[in-house]
Structure formats: structure tokens, C-alpha cells
C-alpha positions as CSV (number, residue, x, y, z in Angstrom):
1,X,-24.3,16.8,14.7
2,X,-25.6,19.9,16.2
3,X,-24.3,23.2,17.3
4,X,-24.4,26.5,18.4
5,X,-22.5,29.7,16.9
6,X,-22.0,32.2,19.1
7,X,-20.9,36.1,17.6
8,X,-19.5,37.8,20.2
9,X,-19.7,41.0,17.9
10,X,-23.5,40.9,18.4
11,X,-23.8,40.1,22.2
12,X,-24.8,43.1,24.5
13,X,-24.4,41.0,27.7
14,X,-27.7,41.3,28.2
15,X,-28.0,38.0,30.4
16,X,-31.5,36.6,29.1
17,X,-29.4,33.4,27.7
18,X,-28.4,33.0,31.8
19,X,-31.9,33.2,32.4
20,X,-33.9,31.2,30.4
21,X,-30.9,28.8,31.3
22,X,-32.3,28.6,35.2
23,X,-36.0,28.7,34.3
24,X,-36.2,26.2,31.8
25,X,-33.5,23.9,33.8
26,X,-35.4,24.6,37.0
27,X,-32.2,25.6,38.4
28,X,-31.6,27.8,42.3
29,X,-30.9,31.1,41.9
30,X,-29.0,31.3,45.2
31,X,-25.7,31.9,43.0
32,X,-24.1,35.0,41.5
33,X,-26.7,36.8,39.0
34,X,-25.9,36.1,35.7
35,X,-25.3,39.3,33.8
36,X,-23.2,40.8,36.6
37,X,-19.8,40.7,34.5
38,X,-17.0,39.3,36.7
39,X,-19.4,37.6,39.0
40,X,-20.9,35.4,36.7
41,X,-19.4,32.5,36.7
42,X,-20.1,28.5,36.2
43,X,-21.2,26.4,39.1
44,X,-23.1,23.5,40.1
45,X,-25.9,26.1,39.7
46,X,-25.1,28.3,36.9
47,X,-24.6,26.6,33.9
48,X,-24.8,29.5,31.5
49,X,-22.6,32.6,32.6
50,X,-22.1,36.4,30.9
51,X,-18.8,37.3,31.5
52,X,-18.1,41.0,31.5
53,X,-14.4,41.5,29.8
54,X,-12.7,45.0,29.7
55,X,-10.3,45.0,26.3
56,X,-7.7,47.4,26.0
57,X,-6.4,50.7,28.3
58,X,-7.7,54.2,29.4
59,X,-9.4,56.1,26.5
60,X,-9.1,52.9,23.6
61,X,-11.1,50.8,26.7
62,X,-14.2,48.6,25.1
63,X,-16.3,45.6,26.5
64,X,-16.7,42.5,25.5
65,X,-19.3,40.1,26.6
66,X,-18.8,36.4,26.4
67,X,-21.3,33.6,26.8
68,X,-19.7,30.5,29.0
69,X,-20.7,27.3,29.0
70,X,-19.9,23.7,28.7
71,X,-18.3,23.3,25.1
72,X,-19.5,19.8,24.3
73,X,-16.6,18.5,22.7
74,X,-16.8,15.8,20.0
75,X,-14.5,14.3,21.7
76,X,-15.2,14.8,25.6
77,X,-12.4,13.7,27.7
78,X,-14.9,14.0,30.5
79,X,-16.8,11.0,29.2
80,X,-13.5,9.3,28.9
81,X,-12.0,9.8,32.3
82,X,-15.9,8.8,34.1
83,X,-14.7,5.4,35.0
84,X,-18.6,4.7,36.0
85,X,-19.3,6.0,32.6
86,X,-22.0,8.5,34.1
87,X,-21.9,10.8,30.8
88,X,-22.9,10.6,27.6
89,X,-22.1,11.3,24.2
90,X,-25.1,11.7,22.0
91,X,-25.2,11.5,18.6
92,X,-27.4,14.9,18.0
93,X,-24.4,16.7,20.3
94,X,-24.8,17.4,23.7
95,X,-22.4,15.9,25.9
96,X,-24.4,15.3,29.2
97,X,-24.9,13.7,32.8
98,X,-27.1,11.2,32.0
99,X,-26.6,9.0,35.5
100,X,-26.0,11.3,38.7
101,X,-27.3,7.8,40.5
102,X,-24.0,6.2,40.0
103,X,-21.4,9.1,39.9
104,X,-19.5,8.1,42.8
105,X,-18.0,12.2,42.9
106,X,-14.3,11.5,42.3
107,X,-14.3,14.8,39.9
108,X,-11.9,13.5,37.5
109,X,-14.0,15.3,34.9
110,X,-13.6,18.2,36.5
111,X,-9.6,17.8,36.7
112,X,-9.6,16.3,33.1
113,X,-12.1,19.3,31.1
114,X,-9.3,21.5,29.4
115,X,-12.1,24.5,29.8
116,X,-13.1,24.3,32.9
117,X,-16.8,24.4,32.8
118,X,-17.2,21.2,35.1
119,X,-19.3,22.3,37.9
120,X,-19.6,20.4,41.3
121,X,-22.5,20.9,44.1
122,X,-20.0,20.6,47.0
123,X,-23.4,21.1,49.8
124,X,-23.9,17.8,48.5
125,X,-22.2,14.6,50.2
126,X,-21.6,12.4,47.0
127,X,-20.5,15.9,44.9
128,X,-23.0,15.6,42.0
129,X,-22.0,17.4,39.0
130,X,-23.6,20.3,37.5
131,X,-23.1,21.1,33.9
132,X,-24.7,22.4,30.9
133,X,-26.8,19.5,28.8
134,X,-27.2,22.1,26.2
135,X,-31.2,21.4,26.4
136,X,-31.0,17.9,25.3
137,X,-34.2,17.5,25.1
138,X,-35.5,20.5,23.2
139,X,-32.1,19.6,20.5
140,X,-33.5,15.9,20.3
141,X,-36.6,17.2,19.3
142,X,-34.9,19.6,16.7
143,X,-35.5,22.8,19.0
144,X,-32.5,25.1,19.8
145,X,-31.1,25.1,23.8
146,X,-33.4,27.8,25.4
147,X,-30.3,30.5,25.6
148,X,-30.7,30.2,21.8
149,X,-34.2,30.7,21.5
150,X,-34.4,34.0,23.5
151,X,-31.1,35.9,22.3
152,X,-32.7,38.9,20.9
153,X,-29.6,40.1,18.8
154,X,-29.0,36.7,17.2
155,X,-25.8,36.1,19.2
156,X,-26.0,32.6,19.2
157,X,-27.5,30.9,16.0
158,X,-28.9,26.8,16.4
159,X,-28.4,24.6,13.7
160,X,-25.7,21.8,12.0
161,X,-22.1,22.4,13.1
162,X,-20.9,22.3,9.5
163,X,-23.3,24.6,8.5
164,X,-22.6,27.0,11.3
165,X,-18.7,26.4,10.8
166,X,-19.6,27.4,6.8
167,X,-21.8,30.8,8.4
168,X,-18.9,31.4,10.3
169,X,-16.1,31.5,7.7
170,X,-18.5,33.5,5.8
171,X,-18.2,36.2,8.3
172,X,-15.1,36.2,8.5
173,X,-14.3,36.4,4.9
174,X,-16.8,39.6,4.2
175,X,-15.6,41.2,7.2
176,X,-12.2,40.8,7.8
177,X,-11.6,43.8,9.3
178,X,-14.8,43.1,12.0
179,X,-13.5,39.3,12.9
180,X,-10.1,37.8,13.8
181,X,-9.6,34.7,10.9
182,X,-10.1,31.6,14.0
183,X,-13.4,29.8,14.8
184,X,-12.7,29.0,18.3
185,X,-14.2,25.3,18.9
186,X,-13.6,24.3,15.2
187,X,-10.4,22.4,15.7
188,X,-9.6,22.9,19.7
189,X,-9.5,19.4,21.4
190,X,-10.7,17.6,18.6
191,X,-13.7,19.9,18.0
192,X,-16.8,21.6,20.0
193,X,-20.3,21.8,19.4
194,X,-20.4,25.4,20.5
195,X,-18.2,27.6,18.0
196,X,-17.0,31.4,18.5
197,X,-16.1,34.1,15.9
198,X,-14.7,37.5,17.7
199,X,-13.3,40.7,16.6
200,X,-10.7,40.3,19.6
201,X,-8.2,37.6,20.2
202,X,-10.0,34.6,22.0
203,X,-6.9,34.5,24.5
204,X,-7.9,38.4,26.0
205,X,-11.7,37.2,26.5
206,X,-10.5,34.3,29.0
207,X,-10.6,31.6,26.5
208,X,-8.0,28.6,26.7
209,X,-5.9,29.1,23.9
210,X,-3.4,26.4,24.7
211,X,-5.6,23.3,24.2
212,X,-4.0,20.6,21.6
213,X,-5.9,20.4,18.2
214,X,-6.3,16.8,18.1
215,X,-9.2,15.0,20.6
216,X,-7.9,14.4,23.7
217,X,-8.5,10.4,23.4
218,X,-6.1,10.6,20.2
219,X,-3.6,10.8,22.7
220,X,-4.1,8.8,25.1
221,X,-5.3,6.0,22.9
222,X,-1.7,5.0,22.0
223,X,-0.6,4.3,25.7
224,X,-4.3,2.8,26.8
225,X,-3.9,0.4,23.8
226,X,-1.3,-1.1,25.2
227,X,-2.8,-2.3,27.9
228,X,-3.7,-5.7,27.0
229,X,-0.1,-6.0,25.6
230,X,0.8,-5.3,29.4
231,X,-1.4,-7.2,30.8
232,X,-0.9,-10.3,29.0
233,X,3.2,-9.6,28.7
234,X,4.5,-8.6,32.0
235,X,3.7,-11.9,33.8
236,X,5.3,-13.5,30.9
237,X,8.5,-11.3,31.4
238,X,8.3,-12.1,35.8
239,X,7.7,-15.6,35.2
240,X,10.9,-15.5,33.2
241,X,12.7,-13.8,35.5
242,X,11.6,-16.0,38.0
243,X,12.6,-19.1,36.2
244,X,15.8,-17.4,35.1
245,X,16.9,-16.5,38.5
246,X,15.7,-19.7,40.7
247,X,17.7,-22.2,38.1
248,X,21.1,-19.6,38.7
249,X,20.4,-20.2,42.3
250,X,19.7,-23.7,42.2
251,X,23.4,-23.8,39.7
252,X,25.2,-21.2,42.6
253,X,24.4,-23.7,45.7
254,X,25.2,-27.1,43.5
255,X,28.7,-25.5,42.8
256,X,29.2,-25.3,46.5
């Protein structure tokens, strides 16, 4: 399983992640420029955004620079909730949207992605989605996304998620007085591919902070297993109320 670390220490918000993002996805640029702090955001057309975050007050005042993008869970409720199952789960990581031809644009996984990084291209009648892929096909070959590739300050580092989430405790552990002691992605919603170490609390740079721990389909697991049980036992339980209630009719009239 791969992944992607991303050191928000080391990021300048220099936007060529954004970039190679559109050239090697082929994407418009008709949307917000990438590196234009607030402005950057995630669309249909902008899978990779800089955001521009201002920490602090007055004089202590710093910025912070954060990378957005779809997290690719390893549990992705968005491939759960696709009813015409138009996602993916790959086995080398990247959660993607592997048949557009059959998304029928309900946006469920849009509604159902605790991170928001669901993008729909609402110019288009049937709502296709727009979403990272994390370069699946450069990480099938054993390349890393293009954003990777082209960090010049080694923000974002390519490789196996347990080996990253081992880099990243490392960190941590030398510097404790540079990074706050949580790997964002390591245990939020079941686990991401894409994993963040900061030297300010992920809920100030815009981060959900209030996702569950376990994978979303842990959950709901419990009640969809049922199910069958329903299915099979609630005509059972009618029938018998049927029966039950036509023979203490048929008893009510004989007894008049």
C-alpha cells in the first residue's frame, strides 16, 4: 500500500504541486490559480489546492501552507455509498473514478466524504465527478503522483505508508518541539494514504478533526448486515400477523 507524507514544516506554498497536477492531468485552468492562498480551493477542476492559512494574532502572526487533496482512505466511504460502484479501490492506494460512463451524478460521495474533497463539474448535465486519482498510473508503475516529483523542498515524500508512518514518528520524536505528536491520516476514518505531520494543530490549518477513528464501513456494517435477516424475516413476522389477525376475525363474526 502506497502513500504520500506531506511536512507541512517544509512547504513554502509555492504551488508547483497544483501545477504539475493540471499539466500532467490535462486539466482547464479556467479555475482559481492554485497558489493564491484562500482562493485555492478543490473543484471539478482543481484537484490539488495550496491553501494559504494565517496562525496566530498581530505581531506572533505566521503562515502556514497546506496541500489539499483527495485523502484516499483505506477505507473510502465514497466507494461504498456509489451504488453503480463507479470507484475503485486499488490495491497499490489510490482511490479513483474508474467509470464516469455509468455515474448516474447522484453525489452521494460527495455528501458521504468526511473531508470534503469530492469535486463535481456542475456545467455538465450528468454531474461527473472530479477528484484527485493520485496519478494512478505513474503509482502503478512505481512512480510518485507528479505533485510529488516536483516539490522542490521535499514536502511531500512517495513511498509505502508504513514506511512513511515510521519517517513520520521519527520526526516527531527528534523534534518534538518542531512537530505536534499526531500523524493526521494515520488512524482518521480508518486510515489515509496521504499522511500529515505539522508544528500547528491540524484543527487551525482547516483539517476535519472530528472524523471517527475506525473506517467508516465498520460502522455501518453492523446495520447493512442485517439486511438479509430483514429481508427474509419481516414477511415472516406480516404473514403472521396476517394469519393471526384474519383467524381473530373469522372467531369475532362466528361469535355473533
Amino acid at each position: 500500500m502506497n502513500g504520500v507524507l506531506v511536512d507541512i514544516t517544509r512547504c513554502y506554498g509555492c504551488g508547483s504541486c497544483a501545477v504539475a497536477c493540471k499539466l500532467y492531468n490535462g486539466l482547464n485552468w479556467d479555475e482559481a490559480s492554485p497558489a493564491t492562498g484562500e482562493k485555492a480551493v478543490l473543484t471539478a477542476h482543481n484537484w490539488t489546492a495550496v491553501e494559504t492559512r494565517r496562525i496566530g494574532r498581530d505581531e506572533g502572526k505566521i503562515l502556514r501552507f497546506v496541500k489539499k487533496q483527495c485523502l484516499h482512505c483505506l477505507e473510502p466511504i465514497c466507494f461504498e455509498t456509489c451504488f453503480v460502484h463507479a470507484y475503485r479501490k486499488t490495491p497499490e492506494g489510490p482511490v479513483i473514478y474508474a467509470h464516469p460512463e455509468i455515474c448516474v451524478g447522484c453525489r452521494y460521495c460527495q455528501l458521504a466524504c468526511p473531508f470534503r474533497v469530492v469535486g463535481v463539474e456542475w456545467e455538465d448535465v450528468f454531474s461527473r465527478i472530479g477528484k484527485c486519482p493520485m496519478c494512478y498510473g505513474r503509482v502503478k508503475d512505481g512512480q510518485p503522483p507528479a505533485c510529488v516529483e516536483v516539490c522542490p523542498t521535499k514536502a511531500l515524500e512517495f513511498g509505502k505508508r508504513g514506511t512513511l508512518l515510521a519517517m513520520a514518528r521519527e520526526r516527531i520524536k527528534k523534534h518534538p518541539d518542531r512537530y505536534v505528536d499526531h500523524i493526521f491520516g494515520e488512524q482518521e476514518v480508518g486510515g489515509t494514504s496521504w499522511l500529515y505531520i505539522s508544528d500547528v494543530p491540524f484543527e487551525e490549518l482547516g483539517f476535519n478533526t472530528n472524523v471517527m477513528h475506525k473506517g467508516i464501513p465498520q460502522y455501518t456494517w453492523k446495520y447493512v448486515s442485517k439486511a438479509p435477516i430483514l429481508a427474509i424475516g419481516l414477511p415472516i413476522a406480516f404473514a403472521a400477523l396476517y394469519t393471526y389477525t384474519k383467524r381473530r376475525a373469522e372467531n369475532e363474526d362466528g361469535g355473533h
